[in-house]
Biopython code that builds the backbone (N, CA, C, O; Angstrom):
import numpy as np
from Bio.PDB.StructureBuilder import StructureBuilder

atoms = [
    (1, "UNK", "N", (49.646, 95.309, 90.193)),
    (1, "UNK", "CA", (49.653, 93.856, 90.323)),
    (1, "UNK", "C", (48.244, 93.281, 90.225)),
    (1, "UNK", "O", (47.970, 92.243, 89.622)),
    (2, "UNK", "N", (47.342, 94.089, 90.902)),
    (2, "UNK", "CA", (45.771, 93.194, 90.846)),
    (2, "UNK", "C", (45.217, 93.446, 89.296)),
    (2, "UNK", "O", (44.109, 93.061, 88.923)),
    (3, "UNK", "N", (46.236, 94.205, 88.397)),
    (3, "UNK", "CA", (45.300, 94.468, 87.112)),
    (3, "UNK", "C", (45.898, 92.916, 86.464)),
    (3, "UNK", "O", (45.127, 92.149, 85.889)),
    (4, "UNK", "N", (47.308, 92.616, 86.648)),
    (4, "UNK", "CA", (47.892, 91.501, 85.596)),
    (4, "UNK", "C", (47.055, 90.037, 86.723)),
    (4, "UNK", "O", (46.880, 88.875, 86.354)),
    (5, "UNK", "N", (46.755, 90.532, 87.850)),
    (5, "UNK", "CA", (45.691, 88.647, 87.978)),
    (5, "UNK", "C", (44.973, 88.716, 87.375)),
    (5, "UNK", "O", (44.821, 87.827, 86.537)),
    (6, "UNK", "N", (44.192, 89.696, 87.428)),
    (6, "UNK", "CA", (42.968, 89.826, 86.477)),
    (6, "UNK", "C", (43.262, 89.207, 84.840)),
    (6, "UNK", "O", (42.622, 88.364, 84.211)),
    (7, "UNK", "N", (44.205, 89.809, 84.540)),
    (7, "UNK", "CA", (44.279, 89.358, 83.385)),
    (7, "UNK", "C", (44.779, 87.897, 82.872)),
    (7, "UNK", "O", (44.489, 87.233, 81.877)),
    (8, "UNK", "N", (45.634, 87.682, 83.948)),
    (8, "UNK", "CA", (46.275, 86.295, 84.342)),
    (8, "UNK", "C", (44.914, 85.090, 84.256)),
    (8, "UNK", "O", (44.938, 84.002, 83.681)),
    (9, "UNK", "N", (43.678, 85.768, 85.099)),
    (9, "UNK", "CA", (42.294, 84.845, 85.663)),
    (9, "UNK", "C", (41.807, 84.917, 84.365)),
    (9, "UNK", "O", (41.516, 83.749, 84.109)),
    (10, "UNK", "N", (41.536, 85.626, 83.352)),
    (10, "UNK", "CA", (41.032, 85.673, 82.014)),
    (10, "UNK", "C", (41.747, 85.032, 80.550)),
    (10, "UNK", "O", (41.183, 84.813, 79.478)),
    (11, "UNK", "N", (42.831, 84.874, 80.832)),
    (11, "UNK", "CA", (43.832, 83.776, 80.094)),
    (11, "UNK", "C", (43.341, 82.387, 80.834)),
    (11, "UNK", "O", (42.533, 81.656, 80.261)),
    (12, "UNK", "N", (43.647, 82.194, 81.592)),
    (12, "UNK", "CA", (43.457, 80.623, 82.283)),
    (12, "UNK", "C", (41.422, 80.194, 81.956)),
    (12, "UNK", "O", (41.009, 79.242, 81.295)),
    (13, "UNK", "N", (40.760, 81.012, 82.507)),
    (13, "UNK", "CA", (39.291, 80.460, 81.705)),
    (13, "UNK", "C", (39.698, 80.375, 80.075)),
    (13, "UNK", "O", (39.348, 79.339, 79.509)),
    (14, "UNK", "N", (40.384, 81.346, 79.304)),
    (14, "UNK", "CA", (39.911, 81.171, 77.978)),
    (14, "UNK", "C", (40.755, 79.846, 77.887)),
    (14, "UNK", "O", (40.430, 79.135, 76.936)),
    (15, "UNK", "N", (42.123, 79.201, 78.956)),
    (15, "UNK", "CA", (42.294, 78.029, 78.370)),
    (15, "UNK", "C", (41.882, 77.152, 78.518)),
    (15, "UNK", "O", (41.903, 76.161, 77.788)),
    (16, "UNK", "N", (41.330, 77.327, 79.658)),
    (16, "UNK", "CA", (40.264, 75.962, 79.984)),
    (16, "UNK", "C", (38.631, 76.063, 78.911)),
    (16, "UNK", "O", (37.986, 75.061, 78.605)),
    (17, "UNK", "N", (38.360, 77.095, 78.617)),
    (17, "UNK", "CA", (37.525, 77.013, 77.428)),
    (17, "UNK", "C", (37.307, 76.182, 76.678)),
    (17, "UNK", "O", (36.249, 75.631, 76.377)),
    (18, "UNK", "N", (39.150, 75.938, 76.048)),
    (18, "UNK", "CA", (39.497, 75.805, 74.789)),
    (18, "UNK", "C", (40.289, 74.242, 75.429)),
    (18, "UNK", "O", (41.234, 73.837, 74.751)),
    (19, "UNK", "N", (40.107, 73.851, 76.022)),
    (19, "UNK", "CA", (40.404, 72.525, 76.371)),
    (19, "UNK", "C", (42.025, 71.944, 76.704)),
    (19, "UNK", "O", (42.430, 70.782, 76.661)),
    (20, "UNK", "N", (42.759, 73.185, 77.044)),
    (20, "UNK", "CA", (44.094, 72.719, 77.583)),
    (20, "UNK", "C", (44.004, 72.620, 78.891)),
    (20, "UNK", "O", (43.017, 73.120, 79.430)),
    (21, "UNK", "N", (44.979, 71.974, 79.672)),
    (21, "UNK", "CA", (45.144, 71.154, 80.458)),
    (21, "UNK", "C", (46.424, 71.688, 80.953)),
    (21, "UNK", "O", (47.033, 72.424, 80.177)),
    (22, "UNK", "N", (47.093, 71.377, 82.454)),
    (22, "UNK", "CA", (48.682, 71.207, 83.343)),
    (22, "UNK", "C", (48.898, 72.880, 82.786)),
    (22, "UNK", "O", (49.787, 73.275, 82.032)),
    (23, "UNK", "N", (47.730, 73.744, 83.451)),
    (23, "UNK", "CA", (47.998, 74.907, 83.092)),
    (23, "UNK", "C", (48.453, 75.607, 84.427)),
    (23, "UNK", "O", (47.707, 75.489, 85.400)),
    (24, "UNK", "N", (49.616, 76.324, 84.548)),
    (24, "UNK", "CA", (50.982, 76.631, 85.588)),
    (24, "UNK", "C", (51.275, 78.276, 85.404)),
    (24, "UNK", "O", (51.753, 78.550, 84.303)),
    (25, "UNK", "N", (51.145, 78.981, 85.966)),
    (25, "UNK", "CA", (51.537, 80.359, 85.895)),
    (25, "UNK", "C", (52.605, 80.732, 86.835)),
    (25, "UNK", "O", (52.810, 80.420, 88.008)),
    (26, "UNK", "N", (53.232, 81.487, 86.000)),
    (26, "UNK", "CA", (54.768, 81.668, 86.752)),
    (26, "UNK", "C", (54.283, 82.450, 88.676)),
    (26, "UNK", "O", (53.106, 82.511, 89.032)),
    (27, "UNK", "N", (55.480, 82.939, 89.610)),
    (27, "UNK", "CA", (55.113, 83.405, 90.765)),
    (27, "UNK", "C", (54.440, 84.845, 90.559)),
    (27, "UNK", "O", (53.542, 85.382, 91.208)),
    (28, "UNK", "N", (55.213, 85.329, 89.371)),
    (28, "UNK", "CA", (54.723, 87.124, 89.305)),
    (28, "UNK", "C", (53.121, 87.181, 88.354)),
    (28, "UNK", "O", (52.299, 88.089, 88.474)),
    (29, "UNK", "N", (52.987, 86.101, 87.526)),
    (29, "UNK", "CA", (51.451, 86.060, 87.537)),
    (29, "UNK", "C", (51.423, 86.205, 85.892)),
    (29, "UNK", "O", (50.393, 85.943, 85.272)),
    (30, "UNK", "N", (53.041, 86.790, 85.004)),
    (30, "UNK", "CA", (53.225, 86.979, 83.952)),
    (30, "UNK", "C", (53.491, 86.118, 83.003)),
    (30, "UNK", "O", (53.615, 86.673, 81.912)),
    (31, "UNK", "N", (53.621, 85.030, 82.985)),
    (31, "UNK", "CA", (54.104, 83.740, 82.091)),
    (31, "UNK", "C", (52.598, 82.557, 82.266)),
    (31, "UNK", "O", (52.196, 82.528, 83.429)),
    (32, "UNK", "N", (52.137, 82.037, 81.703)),
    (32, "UNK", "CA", (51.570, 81.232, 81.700)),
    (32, "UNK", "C", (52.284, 79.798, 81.093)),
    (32, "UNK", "O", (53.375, 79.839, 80.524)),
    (33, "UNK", "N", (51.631, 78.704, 81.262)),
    (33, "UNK", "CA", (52.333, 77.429, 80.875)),
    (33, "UNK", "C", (51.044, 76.659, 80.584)),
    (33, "UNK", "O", (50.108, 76.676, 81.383)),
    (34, "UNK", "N", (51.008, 76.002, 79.462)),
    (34, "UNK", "CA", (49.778, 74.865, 79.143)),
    (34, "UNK", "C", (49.657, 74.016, 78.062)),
    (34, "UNK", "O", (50.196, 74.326, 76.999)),
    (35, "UNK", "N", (49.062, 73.045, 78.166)),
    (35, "UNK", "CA", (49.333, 72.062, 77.326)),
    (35, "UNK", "C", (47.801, 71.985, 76.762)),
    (35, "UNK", "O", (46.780, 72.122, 77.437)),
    (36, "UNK", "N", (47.882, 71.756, 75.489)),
    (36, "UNK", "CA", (46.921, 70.945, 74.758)),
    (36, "UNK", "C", (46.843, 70.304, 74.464)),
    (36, "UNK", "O", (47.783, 69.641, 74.903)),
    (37, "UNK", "N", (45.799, 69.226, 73.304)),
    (37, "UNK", "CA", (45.840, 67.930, 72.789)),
    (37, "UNK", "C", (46.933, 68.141, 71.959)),
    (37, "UNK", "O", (47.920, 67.415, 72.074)),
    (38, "UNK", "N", (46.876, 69.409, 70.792)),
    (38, "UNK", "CA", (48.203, 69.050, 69.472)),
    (38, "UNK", "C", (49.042, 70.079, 69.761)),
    (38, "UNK", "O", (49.871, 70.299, 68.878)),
    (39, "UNK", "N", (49.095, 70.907, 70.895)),
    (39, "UNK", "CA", (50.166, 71.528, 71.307)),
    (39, "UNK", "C", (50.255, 71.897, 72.378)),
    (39, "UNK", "O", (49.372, 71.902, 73.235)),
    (40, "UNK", "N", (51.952, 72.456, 72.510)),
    (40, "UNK", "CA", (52.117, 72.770, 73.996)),
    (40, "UNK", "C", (52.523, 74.463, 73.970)),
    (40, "UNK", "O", (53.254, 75.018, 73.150)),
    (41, "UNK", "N", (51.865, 75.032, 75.039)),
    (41, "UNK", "CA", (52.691, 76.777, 74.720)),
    (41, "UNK", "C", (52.830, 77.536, 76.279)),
    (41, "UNK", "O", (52.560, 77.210, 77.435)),
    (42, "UNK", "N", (53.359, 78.630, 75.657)),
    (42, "UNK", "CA", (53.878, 79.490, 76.380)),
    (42, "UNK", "C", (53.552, 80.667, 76.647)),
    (42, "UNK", "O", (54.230, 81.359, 75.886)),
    (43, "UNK", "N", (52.868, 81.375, 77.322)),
    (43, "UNK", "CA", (51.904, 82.244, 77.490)),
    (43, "UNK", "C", (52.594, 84.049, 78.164)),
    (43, "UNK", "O", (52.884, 84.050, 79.361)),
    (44, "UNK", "N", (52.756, 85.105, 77.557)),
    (44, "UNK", "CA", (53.726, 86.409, 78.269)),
    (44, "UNK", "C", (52.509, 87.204, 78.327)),
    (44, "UNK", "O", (51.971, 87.640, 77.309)),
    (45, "UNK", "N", (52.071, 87.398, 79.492)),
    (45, "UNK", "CA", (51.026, 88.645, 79.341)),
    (45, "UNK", "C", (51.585, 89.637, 79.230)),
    (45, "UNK", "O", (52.477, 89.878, 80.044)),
    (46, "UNK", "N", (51.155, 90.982, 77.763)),
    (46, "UNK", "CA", (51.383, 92.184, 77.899)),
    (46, "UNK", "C", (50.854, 92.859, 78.978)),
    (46, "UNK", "O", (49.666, 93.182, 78.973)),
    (47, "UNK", "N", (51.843, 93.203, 80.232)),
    (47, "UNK", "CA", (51.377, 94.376, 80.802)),
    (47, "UNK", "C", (52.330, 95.321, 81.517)),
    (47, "UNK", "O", (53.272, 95.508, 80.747)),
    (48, "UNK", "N", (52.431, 95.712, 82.167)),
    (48, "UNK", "CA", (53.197, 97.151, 82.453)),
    (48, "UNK", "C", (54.625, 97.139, 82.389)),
    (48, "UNK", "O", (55.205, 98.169, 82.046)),
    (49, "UNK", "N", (55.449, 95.812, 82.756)),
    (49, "UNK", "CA", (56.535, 94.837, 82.255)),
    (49, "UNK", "C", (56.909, 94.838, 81.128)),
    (49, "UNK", "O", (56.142, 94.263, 80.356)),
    (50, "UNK", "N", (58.437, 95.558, 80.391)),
    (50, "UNK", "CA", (58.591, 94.850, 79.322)),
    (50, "UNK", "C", (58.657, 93.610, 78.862)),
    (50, "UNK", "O", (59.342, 92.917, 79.615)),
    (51, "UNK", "N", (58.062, 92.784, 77.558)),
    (51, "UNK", "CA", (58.615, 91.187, 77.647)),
    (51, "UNK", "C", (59.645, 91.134, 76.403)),
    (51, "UNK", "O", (59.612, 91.648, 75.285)),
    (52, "UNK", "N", (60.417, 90.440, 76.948)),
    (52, "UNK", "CA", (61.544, 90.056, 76.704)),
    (52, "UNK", "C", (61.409, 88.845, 75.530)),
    (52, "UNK", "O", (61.488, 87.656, 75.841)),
    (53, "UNK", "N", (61.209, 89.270, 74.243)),
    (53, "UNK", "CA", (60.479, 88.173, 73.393)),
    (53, "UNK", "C", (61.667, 87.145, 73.191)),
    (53, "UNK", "O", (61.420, 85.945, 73.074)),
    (54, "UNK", "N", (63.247, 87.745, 73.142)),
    (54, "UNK", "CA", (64.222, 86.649, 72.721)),
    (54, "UNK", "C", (64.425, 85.429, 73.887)),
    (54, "UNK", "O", (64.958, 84.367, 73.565)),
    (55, "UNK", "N", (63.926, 85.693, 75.343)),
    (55, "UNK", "CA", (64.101, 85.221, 76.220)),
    (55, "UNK", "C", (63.208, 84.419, 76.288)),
    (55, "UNK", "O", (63.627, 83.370, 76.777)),
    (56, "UNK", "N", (61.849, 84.375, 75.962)),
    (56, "UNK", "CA", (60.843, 84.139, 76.202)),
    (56, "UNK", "C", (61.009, 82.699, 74.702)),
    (56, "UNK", "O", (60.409, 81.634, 74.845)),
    (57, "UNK", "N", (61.708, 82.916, 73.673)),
    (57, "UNK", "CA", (61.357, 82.035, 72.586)),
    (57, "UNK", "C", (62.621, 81.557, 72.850)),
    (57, "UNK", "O", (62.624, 80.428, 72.358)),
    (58, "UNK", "N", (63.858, 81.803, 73.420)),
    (58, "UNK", "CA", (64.476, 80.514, 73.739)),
    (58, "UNK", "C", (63.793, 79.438, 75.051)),
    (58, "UNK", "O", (63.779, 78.207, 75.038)),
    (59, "UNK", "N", (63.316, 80.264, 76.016)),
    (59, "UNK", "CA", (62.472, 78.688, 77.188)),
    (59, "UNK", "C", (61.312, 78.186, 75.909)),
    (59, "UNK", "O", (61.197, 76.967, 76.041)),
    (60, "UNK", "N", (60.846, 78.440, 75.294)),
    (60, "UNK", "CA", (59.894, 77.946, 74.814)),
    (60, "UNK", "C", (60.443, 76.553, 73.853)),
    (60, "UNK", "O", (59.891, 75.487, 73.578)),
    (61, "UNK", "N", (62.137, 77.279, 73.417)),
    (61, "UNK", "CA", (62.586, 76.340, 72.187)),
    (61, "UNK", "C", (62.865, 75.071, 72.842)),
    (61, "UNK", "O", (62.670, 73.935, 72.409)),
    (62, "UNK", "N", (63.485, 75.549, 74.254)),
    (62, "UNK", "CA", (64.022, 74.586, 75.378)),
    (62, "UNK", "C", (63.092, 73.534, 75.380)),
    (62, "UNK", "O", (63.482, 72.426, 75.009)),
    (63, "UNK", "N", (61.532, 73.746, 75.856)),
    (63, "UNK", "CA", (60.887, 73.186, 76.419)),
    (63, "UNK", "C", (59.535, 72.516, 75.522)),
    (63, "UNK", "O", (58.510, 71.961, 75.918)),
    (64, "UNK", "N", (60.021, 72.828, 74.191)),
    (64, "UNK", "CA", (59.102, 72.348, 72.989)),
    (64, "UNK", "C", (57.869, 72.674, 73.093)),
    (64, "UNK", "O", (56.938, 71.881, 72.956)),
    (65, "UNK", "N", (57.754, 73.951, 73.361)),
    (65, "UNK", "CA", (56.599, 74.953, 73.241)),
    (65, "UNK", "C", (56.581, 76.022, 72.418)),
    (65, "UNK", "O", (57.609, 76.456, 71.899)),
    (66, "UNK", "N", (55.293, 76.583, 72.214)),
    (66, "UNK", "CA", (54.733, 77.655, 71.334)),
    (66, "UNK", "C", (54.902, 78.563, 72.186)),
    (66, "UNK", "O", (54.546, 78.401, 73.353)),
    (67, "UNK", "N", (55.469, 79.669, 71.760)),
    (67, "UNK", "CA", (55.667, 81.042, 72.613)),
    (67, "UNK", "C", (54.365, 82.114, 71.906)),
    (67, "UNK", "O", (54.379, 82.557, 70.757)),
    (68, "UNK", "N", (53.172, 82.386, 73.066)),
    (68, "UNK", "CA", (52.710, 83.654, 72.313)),
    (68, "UNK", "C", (52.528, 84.750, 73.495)),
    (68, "UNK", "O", (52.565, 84.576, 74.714)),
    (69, "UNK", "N", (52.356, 85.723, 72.879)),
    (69, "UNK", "CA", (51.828, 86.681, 73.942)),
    (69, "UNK", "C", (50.775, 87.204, 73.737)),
    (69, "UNK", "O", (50.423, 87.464, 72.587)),
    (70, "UNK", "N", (49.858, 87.543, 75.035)),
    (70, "UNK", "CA", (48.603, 87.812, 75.269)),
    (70, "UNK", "C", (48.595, 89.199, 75.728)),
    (70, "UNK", "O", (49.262, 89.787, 76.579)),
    (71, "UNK", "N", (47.433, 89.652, 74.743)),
    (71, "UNK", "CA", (47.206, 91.550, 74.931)),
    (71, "UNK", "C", (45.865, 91.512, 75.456)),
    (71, "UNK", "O", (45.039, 91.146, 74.620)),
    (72, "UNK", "N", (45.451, 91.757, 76.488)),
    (72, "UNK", "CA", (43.981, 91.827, 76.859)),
    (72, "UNK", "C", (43.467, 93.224, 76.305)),
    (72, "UNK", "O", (43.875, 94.241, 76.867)),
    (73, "UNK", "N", (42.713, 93.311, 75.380)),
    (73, "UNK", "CA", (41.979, 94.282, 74.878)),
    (73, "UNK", "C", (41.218, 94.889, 75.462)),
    (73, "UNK", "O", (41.170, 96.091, 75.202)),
    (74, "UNK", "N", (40.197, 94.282, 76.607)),
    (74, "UNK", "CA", (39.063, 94.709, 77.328)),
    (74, "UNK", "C", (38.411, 93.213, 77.925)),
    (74, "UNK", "O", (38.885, 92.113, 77.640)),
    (75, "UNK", "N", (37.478, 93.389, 78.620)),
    (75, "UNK", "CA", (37.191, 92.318, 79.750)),
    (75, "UNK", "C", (36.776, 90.816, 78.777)),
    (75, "UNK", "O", (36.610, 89.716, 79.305)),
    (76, "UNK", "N", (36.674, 91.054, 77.412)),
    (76, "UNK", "CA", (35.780, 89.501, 76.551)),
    (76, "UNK", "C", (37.490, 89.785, 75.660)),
    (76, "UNK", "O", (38.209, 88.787, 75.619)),
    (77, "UNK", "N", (37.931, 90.824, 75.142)),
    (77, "UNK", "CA", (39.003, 90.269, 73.628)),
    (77, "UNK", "C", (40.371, 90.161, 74.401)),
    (77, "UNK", "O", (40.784, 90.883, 75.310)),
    (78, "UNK", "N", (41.097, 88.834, 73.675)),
    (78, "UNK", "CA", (42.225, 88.133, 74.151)),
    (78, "UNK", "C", (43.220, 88.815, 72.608)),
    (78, "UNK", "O", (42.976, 88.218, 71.559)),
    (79, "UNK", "N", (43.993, 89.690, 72.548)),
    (79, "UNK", "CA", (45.024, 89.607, 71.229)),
    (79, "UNK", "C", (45.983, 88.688, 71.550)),
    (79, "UNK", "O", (46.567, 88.717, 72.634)),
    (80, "UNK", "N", (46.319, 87.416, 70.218)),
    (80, "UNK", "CA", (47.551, 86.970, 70.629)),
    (80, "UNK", "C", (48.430, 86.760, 69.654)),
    (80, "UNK", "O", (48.211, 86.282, 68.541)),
    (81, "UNK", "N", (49.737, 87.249, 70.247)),
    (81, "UNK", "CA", (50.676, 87.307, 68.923)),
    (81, "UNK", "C", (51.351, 86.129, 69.220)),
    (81, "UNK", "O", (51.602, 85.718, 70.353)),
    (82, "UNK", "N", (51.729, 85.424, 67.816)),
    (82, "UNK", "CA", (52.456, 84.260, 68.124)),
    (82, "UNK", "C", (53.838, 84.873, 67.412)),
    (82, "UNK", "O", (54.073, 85.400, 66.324)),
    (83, "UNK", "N", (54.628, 84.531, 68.586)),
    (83, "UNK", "CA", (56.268, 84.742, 68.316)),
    (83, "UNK", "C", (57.094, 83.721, 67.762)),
    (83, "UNK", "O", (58.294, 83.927, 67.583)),
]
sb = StructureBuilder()
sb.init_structure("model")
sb.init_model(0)
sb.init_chain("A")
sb.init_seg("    ")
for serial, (resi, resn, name, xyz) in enumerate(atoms, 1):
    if name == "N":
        sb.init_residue(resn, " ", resi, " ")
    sb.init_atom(name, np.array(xyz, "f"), 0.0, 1.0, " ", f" {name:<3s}", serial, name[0])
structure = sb.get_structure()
């Protein structure tokens, strides 16, 4: 669990980086939620958890968001696949 905050705390700076905003992470620390100026998305951290990509791109369809998921490579690289 303390490895996915970590990784959870390193998604949320890179979004505040990058200038999104009403950024919300689910209770288990695995979903992120955030809005930008020209979009809105949906955030699945890869980690020890399978993710459930069909599940994950229907809330997203629901909620008129971008579904991607985030692979932390090492402590600076973010991989993100957009689903």
């Amino acid at each position: 669990m303390e490895d996915i905050i970590k990784k959870n705390g390193m998604i949320k700076k890179w979004l505040g980086e990058h200038h999104f905003f009403n950024i919300i992470d689910s209770s288990d620390s695995y979903f992120i939620r955030a809005d930008g100026y020209k979009n809105r998305m949906v955030i699945a951290i890869k980690g020890e958890q399978e993710i459930n990509e069909k599940e994950i791109l229907e809330f997203a369809a629901r909620n008129h968001r971008q579904a991607w998921i985030a692979d932390i490579k090492n402590d600076e690289e973010i991989e993100w696949i957009n689903l």
